[in-house]
N, C-alpha and C positions, 0 to 999 in steps of 0.2 A: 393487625387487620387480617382476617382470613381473606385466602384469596381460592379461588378454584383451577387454578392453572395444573394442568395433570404433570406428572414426573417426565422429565424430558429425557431422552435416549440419552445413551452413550453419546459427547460431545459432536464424535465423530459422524454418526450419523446423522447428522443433523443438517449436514453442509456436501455438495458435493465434493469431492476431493481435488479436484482442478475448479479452483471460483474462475469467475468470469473474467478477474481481470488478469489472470493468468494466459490467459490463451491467446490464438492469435488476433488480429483486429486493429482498429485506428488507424490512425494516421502517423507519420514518423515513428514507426515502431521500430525502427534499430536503434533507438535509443533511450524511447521515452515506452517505459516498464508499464503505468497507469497513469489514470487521472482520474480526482476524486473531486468532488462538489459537498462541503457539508454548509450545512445551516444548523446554527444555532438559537432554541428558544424557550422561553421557561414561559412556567404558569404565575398569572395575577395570584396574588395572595398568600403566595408558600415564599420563605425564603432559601438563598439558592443554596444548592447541595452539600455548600461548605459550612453552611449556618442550621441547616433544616436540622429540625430533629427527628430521631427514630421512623417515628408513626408517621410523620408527615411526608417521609421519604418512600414508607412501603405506599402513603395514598399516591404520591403523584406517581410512582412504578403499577399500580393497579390502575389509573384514570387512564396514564401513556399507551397502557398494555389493552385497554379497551377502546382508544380513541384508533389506535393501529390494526388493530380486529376488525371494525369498522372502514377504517380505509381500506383495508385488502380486500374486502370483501366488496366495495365500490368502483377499486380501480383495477380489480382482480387478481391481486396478489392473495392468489387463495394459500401458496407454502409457506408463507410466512411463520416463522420459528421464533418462540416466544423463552425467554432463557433469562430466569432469575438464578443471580451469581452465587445466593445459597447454596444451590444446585449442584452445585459444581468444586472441584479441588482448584487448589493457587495452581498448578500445572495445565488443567486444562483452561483458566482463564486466561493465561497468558500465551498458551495455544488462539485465542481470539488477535492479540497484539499481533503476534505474526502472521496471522491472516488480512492484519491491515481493518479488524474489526472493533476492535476497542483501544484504547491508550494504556500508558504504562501504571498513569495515575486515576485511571477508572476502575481496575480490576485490583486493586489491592484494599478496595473497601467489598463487602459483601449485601449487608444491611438495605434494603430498597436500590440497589444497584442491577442492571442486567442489561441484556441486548435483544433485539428483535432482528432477524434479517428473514431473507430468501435463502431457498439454498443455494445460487450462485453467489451471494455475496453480493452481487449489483446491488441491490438497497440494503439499507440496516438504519438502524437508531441506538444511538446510546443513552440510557436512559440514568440519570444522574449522576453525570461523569461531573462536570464545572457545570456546565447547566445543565437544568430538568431532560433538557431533549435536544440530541445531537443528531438530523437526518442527516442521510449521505447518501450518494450513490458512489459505486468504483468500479472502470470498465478499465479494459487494455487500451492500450498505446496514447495518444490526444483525442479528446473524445470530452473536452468540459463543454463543448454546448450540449452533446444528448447527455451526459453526466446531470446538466443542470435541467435539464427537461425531464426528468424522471422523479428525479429526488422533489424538483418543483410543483409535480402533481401529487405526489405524498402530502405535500407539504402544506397543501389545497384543502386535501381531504382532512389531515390532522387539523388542521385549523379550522375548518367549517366545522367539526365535531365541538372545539372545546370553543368554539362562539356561542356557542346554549349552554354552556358549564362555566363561563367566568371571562373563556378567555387568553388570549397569550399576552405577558406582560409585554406593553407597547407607549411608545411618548409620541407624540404627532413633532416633540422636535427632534429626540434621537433615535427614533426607528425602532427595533426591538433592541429589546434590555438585556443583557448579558450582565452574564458573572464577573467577566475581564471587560473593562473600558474600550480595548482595542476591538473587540466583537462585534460592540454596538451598531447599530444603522441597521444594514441589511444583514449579518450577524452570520453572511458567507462567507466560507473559506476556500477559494481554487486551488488546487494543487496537482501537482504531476511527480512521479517517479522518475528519475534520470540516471540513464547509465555512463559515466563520466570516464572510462577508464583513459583516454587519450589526452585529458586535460589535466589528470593528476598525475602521468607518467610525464609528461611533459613540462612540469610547475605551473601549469597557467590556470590552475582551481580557483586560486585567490583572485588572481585577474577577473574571472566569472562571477565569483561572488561579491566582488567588488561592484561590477557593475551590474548584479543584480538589486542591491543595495540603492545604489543610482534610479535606479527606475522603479524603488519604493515594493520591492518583493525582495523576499530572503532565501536565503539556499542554504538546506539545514542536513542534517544530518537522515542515518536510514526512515528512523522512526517518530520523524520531527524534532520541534525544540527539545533541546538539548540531550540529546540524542548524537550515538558516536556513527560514522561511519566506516559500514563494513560494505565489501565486496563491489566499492565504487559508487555505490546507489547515494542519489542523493535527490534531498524533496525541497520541490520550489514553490512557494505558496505565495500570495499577497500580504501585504502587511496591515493595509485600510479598507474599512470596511463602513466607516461611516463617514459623511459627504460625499458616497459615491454608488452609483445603484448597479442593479447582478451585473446588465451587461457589458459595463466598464470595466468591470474584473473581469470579468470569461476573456473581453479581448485584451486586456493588458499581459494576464498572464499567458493567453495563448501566443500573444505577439512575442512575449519573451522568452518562452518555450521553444518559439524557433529560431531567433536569436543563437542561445544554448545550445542549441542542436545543431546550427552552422560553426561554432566553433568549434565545438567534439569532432565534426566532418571534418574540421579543416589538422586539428590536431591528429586524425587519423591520419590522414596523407603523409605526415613526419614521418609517424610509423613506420611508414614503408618506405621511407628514404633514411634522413639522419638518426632517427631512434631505431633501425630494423634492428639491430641485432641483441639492443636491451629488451626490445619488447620480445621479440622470439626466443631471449635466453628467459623469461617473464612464463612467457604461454607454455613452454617447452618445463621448465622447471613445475609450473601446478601442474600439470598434465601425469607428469612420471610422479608426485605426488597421490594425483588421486588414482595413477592406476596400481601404485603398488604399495601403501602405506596400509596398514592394519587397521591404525586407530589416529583420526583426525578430530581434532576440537570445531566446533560450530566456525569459531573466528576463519582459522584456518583455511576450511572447507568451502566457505562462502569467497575468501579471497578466492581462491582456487580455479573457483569456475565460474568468476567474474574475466579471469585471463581467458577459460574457455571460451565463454561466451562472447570476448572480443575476437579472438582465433577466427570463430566462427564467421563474423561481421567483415574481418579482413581475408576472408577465403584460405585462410590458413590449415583452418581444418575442417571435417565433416563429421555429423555424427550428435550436435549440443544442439537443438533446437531453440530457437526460442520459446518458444510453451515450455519446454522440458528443463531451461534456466528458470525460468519462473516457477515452476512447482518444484523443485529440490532448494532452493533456496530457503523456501518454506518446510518441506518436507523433514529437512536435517536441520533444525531449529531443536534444543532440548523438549521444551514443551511439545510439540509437535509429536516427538519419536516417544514421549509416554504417555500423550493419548492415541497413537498408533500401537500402544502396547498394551494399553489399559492397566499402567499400572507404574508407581513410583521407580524411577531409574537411575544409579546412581554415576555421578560422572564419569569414570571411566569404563561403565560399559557402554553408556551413553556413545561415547568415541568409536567405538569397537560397532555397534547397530549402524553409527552412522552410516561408517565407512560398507558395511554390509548392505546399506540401500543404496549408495553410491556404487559400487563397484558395476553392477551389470550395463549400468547408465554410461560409468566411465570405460568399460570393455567394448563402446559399439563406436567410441571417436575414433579417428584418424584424422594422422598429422598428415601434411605434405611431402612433397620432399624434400625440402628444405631442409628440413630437420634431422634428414640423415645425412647433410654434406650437399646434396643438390640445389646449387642457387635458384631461387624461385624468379620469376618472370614479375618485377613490381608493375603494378598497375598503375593507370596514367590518372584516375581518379577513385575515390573510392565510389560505391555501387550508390548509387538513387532507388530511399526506399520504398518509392511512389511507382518505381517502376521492377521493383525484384520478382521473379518467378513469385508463384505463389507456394512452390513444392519446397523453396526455400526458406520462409519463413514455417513452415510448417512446425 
């Protein structure tokens, strides 16, 4: 099928370079990275993406791509960026994964595949990943009620559109129809980013996932199912989706979000009594790491200044902001540093740039004094992030 969608920019311009959910905002943000709201939905009449053929993949990527032109232009999402994965190199697709825009198993097909977003990244759609159409929104910190309030008036708009064209496939007994069984009903997924470092220094990960398991939500890896975790981060989603409507999920997982969060608190406090001196030889050991190493691998890098970024949280040191965790994580991702390069990069110089974008980042920390021999002053709780300067989270 011809399509008229004009050649889209270099990837990179495409997107601001800090998305949305990088930056500061929400609520319990010393711990909790983002939180995303997707909905999944396919069209009457085509079968799903794993079945669909060729031609029938590029129609429902041309209907999506017109039904979303239309919604922006009603709900005024006039920057909306339209990105069929033809378009595009296996590097700079997977440049999307680490932006938290497409999955591992969306961007390794090309064929009627692609993405739609803003350029903060706040909305996007994927469009014949497992289903036809994956809306989402992703903001910083806890934030699934406006998360679901955004995405939900897309979702408005898509849907009024393809109600004069056929349709989204629907049962009046199991809600909308997905690819995967588990989808079905309301075909939302809540999820949150979480930075765990105090509960996996500590052993008590399992204990957390255990009983996130118990209360019918899972705690997965960086990049979801089955997905390894690096740099602490870990993603908590719902598991059911049908017999249960949005906002039973918005509050289960937000209840169990801070559940998680009063743990990580409380496993902080250790920190700085019976764990101080693992975790200070922990922060202290990445720190002389990132400030003097040549060449650091992604794995590495990510641990690295996940201890920063806890340093930070524990008043240890100054200088990692939150926003500035959030976008080098991303930043020094392979993908990321060769579409910052425009052009194929091979692993070990890969290491070498890394560390070359790291370095001016990791030149402006400071340790306390601690660290050179002077006992520090342990704090009697750790800090309330409902009440932290705001020059602090900056």
């Amino acid at each position: 099928m011809a399509t008229n969608y004009p050649t889209p920019p270099l990837l990179l311009s495409c997107f601001e370079r800090t998305a949305k959910w990088m930056r500061r905002g929400g609520r319990e943000n010393d711990i909790v990275i983002s939180s995303r709201v997707r909905l999944a939905r396919n069209l009457r009449r085509y079968e799903f993406p794993h079945r669909a053929s060729a031609p029938d993949l590029l129609t429902i990527r041309h209907r999506t791509f017109q039904a979303l032109h239309a919604a922006g232009e009603s709900s005024g999402l006039t920057d909306l960026r339209l990105l069929p994965f033809e378009e595009f190199t296996g590097w700079e697709r997977q440049s999307l994964v680490d932006r938290h825009l497409s999955s591992r198993e969306h961007i390794t097909e090309e064929i009627g595949r692609g993405v739609a977003a803003v350029a903060d990244a706040s909305l996007s759609a994927l469009v014949n990943e497992e289903d036809h159409i994956r809306l989402q929104s992703l903001l910083p910190g806890l934030q699934l009620d406006t998360a679901y309030s955004l995405v939900d008036k897309l979702d408005d708009a898509v849907e009024s559109f393809f109600d004069q064209r056929g349709g989204y496939a629907y049962s009046n007994v199991f809600g909308y129809l997905t690819a995967c069984p588990t989808n079905a009903g309301t075909g939302m997924r809540a999820s949150v980013m979480l930075h765990l470092p105090a509960l996996e220094i500590t052993g008590k990960i399992d204990k957390a996932r255990n009983w996130a398991d118990d209360n019918k939500l899972t705690l997965r890896g960086t990049f979801g199912e089955g997905s390894k975790i690096w740099g602490h981060l870990h993603q908590l989603s719902n598991q059911l989706t049908l017999g249960t409507d949005e906002v039973e999920i918005l509050l289960d997982a937000e209840n169990a979000t801070r559940e998680l969060c009063t743990m990580e608190r409380q496993a902080r406090l250790s920190l700085q009594g019976k764990w101080a001196d693992e975790t200070r030889d922990r922060v202290g050991r990445a720190y002389g790491t990132l400030r003097y190493a040549r060449r650091i691998s992604c794995r590495e890098a990510t641990d690295c200044l996940s201890y920063l970024r806890l340093g930070h949280e524990l008043n240890w040191l100054k200088g990692l902001t939150r926003q500035r965790f959030n976008e080098l994580i991303v930043w020094i991702r392979p993908a990321y540093l060769q579409v910052l390069h425009g052009r194929s990069i091979s692993s070990e110089e890969r290491d070498k740039l890394r560390m070359e974008l790291l370095r001016p980042h990791i030149n402006r920390v400071r340790l306390d004094s601690s660290f050179n021999g002077t006992p520090a002053r342990t704090p009697s709780a750790a800090p309330n992030p409902e009440t932290v300067k705001q020059e602090d989270i900056a």
